[in-house]
N, C-alpha and C positions, 0 to 999 in steps of 0.2 A: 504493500500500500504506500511505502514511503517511496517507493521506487517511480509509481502512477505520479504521486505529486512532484517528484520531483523532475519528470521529464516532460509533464506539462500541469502547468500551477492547478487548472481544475481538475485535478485527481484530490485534492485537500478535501473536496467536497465528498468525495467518499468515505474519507475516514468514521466520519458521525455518523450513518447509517451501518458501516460492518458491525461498530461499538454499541449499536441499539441491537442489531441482533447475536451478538454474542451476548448481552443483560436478556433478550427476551427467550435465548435460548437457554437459559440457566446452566450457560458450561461452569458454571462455577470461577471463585476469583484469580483465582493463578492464570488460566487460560488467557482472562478481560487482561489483568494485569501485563503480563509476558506480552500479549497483540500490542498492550499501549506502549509499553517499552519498545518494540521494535518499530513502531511510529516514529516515537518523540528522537529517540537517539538520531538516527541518518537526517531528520528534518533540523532539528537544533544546532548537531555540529555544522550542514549545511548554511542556517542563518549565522550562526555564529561567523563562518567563511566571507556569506555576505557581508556582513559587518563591518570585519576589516578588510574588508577589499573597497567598497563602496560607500563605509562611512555611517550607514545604519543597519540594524538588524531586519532580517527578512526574506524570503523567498524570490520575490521579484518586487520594481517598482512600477507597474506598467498596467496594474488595473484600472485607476485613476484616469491615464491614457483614454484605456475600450469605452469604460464607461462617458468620459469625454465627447471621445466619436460620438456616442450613441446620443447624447442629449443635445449634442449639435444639429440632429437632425429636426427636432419638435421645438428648437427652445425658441419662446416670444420673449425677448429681453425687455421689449418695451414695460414690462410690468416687475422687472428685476430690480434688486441691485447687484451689480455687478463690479467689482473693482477694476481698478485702469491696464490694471497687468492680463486681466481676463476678458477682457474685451472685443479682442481680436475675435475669439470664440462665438460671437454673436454673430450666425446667418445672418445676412440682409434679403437675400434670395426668398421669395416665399417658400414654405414648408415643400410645396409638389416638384419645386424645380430647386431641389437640393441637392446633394453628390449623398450618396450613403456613406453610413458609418466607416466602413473599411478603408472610403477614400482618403475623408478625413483623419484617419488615423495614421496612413499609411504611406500616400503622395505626399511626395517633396513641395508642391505649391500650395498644401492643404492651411490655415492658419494655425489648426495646432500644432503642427509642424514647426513654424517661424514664432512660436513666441519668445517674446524676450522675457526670461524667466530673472525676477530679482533674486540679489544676494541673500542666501540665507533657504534659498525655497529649490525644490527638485522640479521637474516637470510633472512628476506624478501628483506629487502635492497640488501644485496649482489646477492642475486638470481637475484632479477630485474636489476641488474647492467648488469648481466651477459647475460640475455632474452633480455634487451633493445642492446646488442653490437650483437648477434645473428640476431636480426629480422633485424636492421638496416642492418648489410652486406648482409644480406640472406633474403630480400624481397619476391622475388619470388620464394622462397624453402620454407618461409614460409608461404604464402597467399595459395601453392599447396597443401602444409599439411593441411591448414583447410580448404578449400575448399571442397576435398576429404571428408573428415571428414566430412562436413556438405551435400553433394551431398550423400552420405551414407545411410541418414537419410531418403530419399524421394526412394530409391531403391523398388523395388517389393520383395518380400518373406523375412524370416526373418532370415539372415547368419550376421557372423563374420571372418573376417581374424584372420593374425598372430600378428598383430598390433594394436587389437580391444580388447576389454573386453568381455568374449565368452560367448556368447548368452545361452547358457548352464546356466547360473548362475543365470537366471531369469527363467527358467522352472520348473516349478512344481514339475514332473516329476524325475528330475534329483536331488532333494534338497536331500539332506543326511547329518544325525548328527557327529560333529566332533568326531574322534576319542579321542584329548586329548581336554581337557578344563584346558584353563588357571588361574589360580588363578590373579589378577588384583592386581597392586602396585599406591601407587600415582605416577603419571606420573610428568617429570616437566613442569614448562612454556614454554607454544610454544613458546613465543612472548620473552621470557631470556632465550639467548643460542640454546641448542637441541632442535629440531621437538620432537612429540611424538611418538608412536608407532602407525607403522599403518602396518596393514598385517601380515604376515610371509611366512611362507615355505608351508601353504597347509593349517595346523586346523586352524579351527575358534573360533575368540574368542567371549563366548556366552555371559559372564556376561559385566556388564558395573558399571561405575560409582556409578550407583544409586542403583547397586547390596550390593556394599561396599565392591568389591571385593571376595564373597562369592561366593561357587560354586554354579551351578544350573545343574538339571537334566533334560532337555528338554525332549522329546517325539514328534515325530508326528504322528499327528490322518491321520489314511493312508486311509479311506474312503474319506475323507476331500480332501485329496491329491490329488485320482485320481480323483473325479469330476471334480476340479480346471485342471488338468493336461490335460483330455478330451475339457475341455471346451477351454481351451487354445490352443491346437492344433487346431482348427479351425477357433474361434474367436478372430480375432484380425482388427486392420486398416492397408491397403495396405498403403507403402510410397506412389505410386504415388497417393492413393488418397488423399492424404494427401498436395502431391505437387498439384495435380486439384484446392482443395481449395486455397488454397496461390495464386494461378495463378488468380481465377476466383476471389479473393477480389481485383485482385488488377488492373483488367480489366473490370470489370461490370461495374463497377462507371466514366468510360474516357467520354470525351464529359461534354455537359451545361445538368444540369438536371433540372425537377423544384423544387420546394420545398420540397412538400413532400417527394421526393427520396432521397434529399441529406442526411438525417440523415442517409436512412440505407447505405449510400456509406459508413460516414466516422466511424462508429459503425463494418463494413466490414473490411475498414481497419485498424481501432485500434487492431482490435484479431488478424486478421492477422499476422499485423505490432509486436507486442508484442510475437507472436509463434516465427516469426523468428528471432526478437533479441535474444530471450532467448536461441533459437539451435545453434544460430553465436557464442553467446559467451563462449556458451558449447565447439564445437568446436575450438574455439581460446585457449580453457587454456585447454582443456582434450582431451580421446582420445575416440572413438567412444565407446557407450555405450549404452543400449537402454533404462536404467533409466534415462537416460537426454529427450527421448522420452514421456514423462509423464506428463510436466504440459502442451506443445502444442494439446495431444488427444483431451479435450473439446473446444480449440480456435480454432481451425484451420478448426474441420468441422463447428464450429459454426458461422465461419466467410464465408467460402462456402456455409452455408444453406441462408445466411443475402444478400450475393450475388445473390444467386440463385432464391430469392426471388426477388431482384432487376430488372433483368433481364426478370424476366416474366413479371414483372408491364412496365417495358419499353416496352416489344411486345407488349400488352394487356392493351395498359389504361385504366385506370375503366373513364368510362363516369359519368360526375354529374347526380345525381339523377333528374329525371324530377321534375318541379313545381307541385304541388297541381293544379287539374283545380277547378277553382271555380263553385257551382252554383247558 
């Protein structure tokens, strides 16, 4: 679990659900105990790391960021107050003719991008200064945004709006090599001063980090392609079945059960319960994407089959085995 958060920050969101169902499963305290230790340890000495490397303790500085984006899309400042350093942040564009969240997070000409961030403050800080005055005025402009956003996700067939990250970008079929390839510079500290680079105008950039900034000549194997591309046009998981399972973890297990069934109730609900943390809070700080779809595919029906299984043992109770008759 320490491993999930730490290779991407919303796996933390999991930790609270395993730790509810370890107490509802009554393993007893040494088990709860021993899970919380091998938590806290690798996540601790981690922020510890962050610490002195970056100056304060913590995981990442870069929520403040998402949530940023995200309330740049809805925010009417005219009814704000807003301070001078946060300002920038203030659409003037009406709400329909806005960029989404990822632009603004992400593009170099975005404004959260160019703020000029005062001494004493991170960019995370200020961002979150700015999301926390947004969501506060703008409750239910912002509960609609991700709501949406998350209702998106359980939808039939597989489309993108104008406000979504287009479905185009995950297709096989559609992949195509950049035309320029960027040569790669050290980037600065996210966490002092400027964000780093992220996006641009269309090319992609192929090389990374561990390239050493060296060009690279990609290829793709185009038989490889269209199989993938084939197979993808057909095969994939419908949202609603997707919403079925979620519904049917979270309804098979109501009522007094006996023993034996309670395990698979709360085993239903933990995958469940953890699919839809993780899409909530995709939803909360990003904008619809169907790469955020990807670590729910194996919990969600897995928590529908655990259900479904429930359900039949409740119609059909297996009867005890008869005694042995003696002779």
């Amino acid at each position: 679990m320490a491993g999930l958060a730490l290779t991407r920050s919303v796996g933390v969101t999991l930790i609270l659900p395993a730790l509810l169902l370890l107490l509802v499963r009554r393993v007893g305290w040494r088990p709860s105990v021993a899970f919380a230790a091998a938590v806290a340890v690798p996540l601790l000495g981690y922020a510890s790391w962050f610490s002195a490397v970056h100056g304060s303790p913590g995981l990442q500085r870069y929520t403040g960021v998402t949530l940023a984006s995200q309330a740049m899309t809805i925010a009417d400042c005219r009814h704000l107050r807003i301070p001078a350093e946060e300002r920038p942040l203030c659409v003037p564009q009406p709400i329909e003719r806005r960029h989404t969240s990822d632009w603004y997070a992400q593009f170099p000409t975005s404004p959260l991008r160019r703020l000029v961030i005062p001494p004493g403050h991170s960019y995370d800080s200020v961002a979150r200064d700015f999301a926390d005055r947004v969501i506060q005025a703008q409750p239910g402009a912002f509960a609609l945004l991700t709501g949406r956003t998350f209702s998106h996700y359980f939808k039939p067939g597989r489309s993108s709006g104008s406000t979504d990250t287009p479905d185009r970008n995950w297709r096989f079929a559609a992949v195509r090599l950049p035309i320029r390839i960027y040569t790669l510079h050290q980037l600065p500290d996210p966490y002092r001063g400027s964000l780093p680079y992220f996006g641009g105008d269309g090319p992609v950039t192929v090389a990374g980090y561990g390239f050493g900034g060296a060009h690279t000549v990609p290829t793709i194997w185009r038989p490889g392609q269209r199989a993938l591309a084939d197979y993808q046009r057909f095969a994939y998981t419908p949202g609603p079945l997707l919403a079925l399972c979620a519904l049917l973890a979270a309804v098979a297990g109501l009522g007094r059960l006996p023993p034996d069934l309670r395990r698979l109730r709360w085993n239903a609900l933990f995958l469940a319960a953890s699919a839809i943390v993780l899409l909530l809070t995709s939803a909360l700080t990003a904008t619809f994407d169907f790469r955020y779809l990807l670590p729910e595919l194996p919990l969600l029906p897995a928590a529908g089959a655990l259900a479904g299984e429930l359900v039949a043992r409740r119609l059909h109770p297996q009867s005890p085995d008869p005694e042995p008759v003696g002779h």
